[in-house]
C-alpha positions as CSV (number, residue, x, y, z in Angstrom):
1,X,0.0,0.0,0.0
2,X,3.0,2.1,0.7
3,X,4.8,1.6,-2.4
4,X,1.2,2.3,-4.3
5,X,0.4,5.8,-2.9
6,X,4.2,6.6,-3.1
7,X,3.8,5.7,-6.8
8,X,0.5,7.7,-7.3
9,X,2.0,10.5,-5.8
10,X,4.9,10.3,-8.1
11,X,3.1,10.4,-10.6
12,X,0.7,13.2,-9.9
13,X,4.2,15.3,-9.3
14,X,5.4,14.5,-12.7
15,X,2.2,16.9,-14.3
16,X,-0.5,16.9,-16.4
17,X,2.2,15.3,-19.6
18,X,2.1,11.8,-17.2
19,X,-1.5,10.8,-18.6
20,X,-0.5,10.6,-22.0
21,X,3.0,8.9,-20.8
22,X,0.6,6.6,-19.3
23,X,-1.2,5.8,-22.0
24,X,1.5,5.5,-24.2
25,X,2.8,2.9,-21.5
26,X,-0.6,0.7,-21.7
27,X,-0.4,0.9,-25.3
28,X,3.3,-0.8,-25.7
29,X,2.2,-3.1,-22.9
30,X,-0.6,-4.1,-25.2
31,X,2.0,-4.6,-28.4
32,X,4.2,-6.5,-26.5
33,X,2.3,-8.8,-24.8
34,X,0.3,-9.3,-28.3
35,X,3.8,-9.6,-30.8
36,X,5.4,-12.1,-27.9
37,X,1.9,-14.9,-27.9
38,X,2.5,-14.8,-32.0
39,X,6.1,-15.4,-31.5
40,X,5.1,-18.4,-29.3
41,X,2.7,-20.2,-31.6
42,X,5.3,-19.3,-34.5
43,X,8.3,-21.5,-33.4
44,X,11.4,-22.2,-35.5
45,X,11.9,-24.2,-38.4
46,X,13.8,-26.5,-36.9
47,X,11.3,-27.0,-34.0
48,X,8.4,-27.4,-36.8
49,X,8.0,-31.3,-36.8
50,X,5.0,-31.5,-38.9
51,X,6.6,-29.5,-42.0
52,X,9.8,-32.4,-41.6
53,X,7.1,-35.1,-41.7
54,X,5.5,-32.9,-44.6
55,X,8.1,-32.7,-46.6
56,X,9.6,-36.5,-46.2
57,X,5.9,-37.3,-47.7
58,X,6.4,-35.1,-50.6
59,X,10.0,-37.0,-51.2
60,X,7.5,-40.3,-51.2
61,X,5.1,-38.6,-53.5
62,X,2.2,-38.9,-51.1
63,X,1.1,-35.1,-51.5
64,X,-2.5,-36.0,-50.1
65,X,-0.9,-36.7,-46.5
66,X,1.5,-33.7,-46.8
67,X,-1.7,-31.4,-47.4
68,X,-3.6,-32.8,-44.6
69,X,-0.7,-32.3,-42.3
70,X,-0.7,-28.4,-43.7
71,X,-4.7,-27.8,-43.0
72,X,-5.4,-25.7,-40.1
73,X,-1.8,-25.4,-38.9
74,X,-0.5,-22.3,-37.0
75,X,2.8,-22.2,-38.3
76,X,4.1,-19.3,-41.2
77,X,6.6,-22.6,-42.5
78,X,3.1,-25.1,-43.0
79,X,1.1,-22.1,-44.3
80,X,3.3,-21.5,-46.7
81,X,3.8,-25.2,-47.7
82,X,0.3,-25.4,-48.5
83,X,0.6,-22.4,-51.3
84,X,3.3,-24.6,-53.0
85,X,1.2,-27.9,-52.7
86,X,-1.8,-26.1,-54.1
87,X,-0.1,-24.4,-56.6
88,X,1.8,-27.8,-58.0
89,X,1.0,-27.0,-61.6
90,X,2.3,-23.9,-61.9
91,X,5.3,-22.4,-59.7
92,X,4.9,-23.9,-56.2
93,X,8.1,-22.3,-55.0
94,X,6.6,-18.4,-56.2
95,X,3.6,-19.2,-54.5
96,X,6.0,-20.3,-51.3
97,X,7.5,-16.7,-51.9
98,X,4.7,-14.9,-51.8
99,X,3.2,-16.5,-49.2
100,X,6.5,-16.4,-47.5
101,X,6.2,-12.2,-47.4
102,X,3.1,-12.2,-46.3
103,X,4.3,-13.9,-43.5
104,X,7.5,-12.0,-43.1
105,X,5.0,-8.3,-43.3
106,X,2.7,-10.2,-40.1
107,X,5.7,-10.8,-38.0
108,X,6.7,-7.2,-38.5
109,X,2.9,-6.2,-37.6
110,X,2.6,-3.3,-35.1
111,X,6.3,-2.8,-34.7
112,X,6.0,0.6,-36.0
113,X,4.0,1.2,-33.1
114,X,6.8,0.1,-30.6
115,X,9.3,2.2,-32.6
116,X,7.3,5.4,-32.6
117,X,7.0,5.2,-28.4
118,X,10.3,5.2,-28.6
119,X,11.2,8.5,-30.0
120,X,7.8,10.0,-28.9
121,X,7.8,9.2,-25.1
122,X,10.9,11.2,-24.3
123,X,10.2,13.9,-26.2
124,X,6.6,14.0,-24.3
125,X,8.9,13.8,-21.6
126,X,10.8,16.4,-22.1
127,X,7.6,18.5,-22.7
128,X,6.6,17.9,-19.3
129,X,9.9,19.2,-17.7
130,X,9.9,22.1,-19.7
131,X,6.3,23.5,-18.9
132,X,7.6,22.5,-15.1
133,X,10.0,24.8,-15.6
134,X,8.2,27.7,-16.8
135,X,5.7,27.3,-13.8
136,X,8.5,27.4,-11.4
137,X,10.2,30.1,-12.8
138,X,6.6,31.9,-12.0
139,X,7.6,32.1,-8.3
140,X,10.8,33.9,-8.4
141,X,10.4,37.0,-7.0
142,X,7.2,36.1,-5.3
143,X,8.3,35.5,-1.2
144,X,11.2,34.5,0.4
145,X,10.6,30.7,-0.5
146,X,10.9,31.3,-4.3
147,X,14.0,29.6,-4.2
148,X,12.6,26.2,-2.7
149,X,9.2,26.4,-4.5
150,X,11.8,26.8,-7.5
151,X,13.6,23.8,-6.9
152,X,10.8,21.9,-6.3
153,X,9.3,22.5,-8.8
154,X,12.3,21.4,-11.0
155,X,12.7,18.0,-9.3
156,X,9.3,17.3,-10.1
157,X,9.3,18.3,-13.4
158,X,12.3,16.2,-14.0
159,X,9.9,13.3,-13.0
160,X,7.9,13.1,-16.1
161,X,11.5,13.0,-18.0
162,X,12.6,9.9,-16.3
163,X,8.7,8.3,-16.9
164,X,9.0,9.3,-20.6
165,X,12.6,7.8,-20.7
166,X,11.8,4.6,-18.9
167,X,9.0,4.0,-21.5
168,X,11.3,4.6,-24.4
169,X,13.8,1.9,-22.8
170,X,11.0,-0.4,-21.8
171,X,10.1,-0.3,-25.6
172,X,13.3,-0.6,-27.4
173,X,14.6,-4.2,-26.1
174,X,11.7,-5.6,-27.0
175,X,11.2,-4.0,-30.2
176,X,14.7,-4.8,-31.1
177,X,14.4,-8.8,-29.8
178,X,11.1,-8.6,-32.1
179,X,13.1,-7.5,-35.7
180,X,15.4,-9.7,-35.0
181,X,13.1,-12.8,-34.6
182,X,11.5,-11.5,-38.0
183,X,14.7,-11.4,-39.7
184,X,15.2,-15.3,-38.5
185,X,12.1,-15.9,-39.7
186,X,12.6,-14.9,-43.6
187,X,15.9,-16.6,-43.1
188,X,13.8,-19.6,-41.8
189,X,11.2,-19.0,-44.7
190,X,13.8,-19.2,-47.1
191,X,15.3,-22.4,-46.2
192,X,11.8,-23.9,-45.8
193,X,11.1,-22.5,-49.9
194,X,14.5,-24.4,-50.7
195,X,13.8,-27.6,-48.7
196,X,10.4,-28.2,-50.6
197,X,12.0,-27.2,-53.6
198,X,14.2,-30.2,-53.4
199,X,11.4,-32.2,-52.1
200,X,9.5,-31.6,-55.1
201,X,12.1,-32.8,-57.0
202,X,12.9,-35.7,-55.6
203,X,9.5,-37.0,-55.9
204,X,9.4,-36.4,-59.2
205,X,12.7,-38.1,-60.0
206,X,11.3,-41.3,-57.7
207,X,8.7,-41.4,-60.8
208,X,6.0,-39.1,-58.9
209,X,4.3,-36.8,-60.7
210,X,3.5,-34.0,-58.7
211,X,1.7,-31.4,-61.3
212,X,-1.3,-34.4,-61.3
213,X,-2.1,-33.4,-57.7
214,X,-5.4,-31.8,-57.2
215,X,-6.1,-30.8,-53.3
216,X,-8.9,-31.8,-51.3
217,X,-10.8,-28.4,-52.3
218,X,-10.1,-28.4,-55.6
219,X,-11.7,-31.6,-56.2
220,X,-14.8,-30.7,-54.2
221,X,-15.2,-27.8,-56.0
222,X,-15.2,-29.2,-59.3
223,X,-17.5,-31.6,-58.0
């Protein structure tokens, strides 16, 4: 209870600038805590059992049980296996890639937001010490205190400063941590596109022939 009213009153000395430095704090809370549950259904290619066993059953030719294993999946690596399988005719590796930057653009999703706290929270900040400033300044000359009321008035200006900095910092790790998991992801993506490449291939070398598979959908629809 202590440490909650000492905080309270903290922050009612940092000014009027604190509520949107609040806010701004909810809001990268809200990113953050959203961006790290993706990352944690998204895994790592390695991790991604279900695209090995995939792929080994496109090396067999049996396409059928690859594209069941690819149906309702979670994972950018399976999502974008199904645009190959379904696009087997054509260019299944382009249709990897494109699905591949879709994938790459969602991991990516509401970082600007992260980034933008971090240049706009100090500077709101800074706003808050500055009008601080100019109010204290309003009591030189008044009384013998001036001097005290000025330095108080200082100090708790400075407050809203150190809020609008430890939001910025709060902010950049994870936004950092979070372009670098999407950079290992189009690495991931990429190796994934080259592994089904050679999957492909191999099938059709063992005498598959994978441009006469139709997907589950396809056939119903034609039906």
């Amino acid at each position: 209870m202590i440490l909650a009213n000492a905080v309270v009153e903290t922050f009612i000395d940092g000014g009027p600038i604190m509520w949107p430095i609040l806010a701004c704090l909810i809001l990268a809370l809200a990113v953050m805590a959203e961006r790290a549950l993706w990352w944690r259904r998204t895994g790592r290619l390695g991790a991604d059992r279900a695209y090995a066993q995939a792929l080994w059953d496109i090396r067999l030719g049996n396409f059928a049980p690859a594209w069941d294993a690819t149906e309702g999946k979670a994972t950018p690596f399976l999502r974008a296996l199904r645009s190959g399988l379904a696009n087997l005719r054509t260019d299944p590796a382009a249709a990897m890639a494109l699905r591949a930057e879709a994938e790459i653009e969602e991991s990516r999703r509401r970082l600007w937001v992260l980034s933008t706290l971090i240049t706009l929270t100090p500077l709101l900040g800074l706003l808050g010490t500055v009008i601080g400033i100019m109010q204290s300044f309003d009591f030189i000359g008044g009384d013998q205190l001036a001097i005290a009321k000025v330095s108080g008035g200082v100090g708790e200006a400075l407050i809203a400063t150190a809020a609008g900095l430890g939001v910025a910092i709060l902010c950049l790790l994870p936004h950092n941590l979070f372009a670098r998991r999407s950079s290992d992801l189009r690495h991931d993506l990429d190796q994934a596109i080259s592994q089904a490449e050679l999957a492909v291939k191999a099938a059709a070398a063992g005498g598959h022939r994978p441009e006469t598979f139709q997907p589950r959908e396809t056939r119903g629809e034609r039906a």
